[in-house]
C-alpha positions in Angstrom: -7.4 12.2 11.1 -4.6 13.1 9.0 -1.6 10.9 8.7 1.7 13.0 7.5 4.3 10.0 6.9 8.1 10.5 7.6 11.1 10.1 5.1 10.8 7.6 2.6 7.5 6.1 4.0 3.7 5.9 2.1 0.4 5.0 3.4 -1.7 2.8 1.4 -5.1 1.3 1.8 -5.4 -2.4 0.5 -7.7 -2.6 -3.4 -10.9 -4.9 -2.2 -10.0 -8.3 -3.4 -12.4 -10.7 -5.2 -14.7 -12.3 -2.9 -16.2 -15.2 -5.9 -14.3 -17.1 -8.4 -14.3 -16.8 -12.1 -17.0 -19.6 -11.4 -18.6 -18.2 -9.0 -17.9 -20.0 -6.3 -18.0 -17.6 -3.0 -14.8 -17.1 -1.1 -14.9 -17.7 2.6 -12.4 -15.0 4.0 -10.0 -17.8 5.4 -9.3 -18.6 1.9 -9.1 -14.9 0.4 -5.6 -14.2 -0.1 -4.0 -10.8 1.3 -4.4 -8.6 -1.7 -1.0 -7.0 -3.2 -2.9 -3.9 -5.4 -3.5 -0.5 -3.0 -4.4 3.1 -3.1 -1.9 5.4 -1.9 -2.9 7.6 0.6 -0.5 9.5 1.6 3.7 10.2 1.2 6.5 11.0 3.2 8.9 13.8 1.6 12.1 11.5 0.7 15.2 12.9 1.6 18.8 11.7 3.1 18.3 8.2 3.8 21.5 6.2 5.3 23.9 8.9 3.3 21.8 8.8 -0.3 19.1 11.2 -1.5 16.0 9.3 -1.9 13.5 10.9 -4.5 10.2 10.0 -4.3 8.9 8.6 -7.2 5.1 7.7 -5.9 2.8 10.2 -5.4 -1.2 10.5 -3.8 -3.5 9.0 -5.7 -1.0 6.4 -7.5 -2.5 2.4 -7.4 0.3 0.2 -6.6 1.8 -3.2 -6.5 3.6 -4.1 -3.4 5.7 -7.1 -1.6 3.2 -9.3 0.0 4.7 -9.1 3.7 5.9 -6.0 3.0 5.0 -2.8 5.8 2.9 -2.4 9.1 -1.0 -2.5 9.4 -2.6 0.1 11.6 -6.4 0.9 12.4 -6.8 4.6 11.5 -10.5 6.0 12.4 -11.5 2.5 11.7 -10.2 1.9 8.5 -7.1 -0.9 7.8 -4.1 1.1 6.4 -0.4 -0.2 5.8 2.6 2.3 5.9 5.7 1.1 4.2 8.9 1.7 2.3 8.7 3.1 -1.1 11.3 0.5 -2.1 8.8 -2.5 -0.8 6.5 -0.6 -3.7 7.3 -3.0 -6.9 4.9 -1.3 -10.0 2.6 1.8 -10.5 -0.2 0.4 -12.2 -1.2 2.7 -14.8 -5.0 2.6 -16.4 
């Protein structure tokens, strides 16, 4: 399935967080915090938002640092993805 999102929207797909400690100690998922590091998947086109242009300044590909309650999950042909604001996008993280 393909997932085209609208305005200033993306689509990312949550970075797999660490499952063991520095220690390693293995982390039951209870006790795994949410990870705040994705993979963009997709992006809307910007445009007039509320009476200002909005210029999109994340693009496919791009891994990103996001707010941690920040966007909507979904189930999309079994995967988790979370479509949110670009402005709820805080860093590009560059490799």
């Amino acid at each position: 399935m393909t997932i085209k999102p609208l305005f200033d929207r993306i689509v990312i797909k949550e970075v797999e967080s660490a499952t063991k400690t520095s220690s390693g100690l293995v982390l039951p998922d209870s006790a795994q915090e949410k990870p705040q590091m994705a993979k963009v998947l997709a992006v809307g086109p910007g445009g007039m938002i509320d009476g200002k242009e909005v210029v999109m300044q994340i693009k496919v590909g791009d891994t990103v640092l996001y707010n941690k309650y920040a966007g909507n999950d979904f189930k999309l042909d079994g995967e988790e993805v979370t479509i949110l604001k670009q402005s709820d996008v805080l860093a590009i993280v560059e490799k």
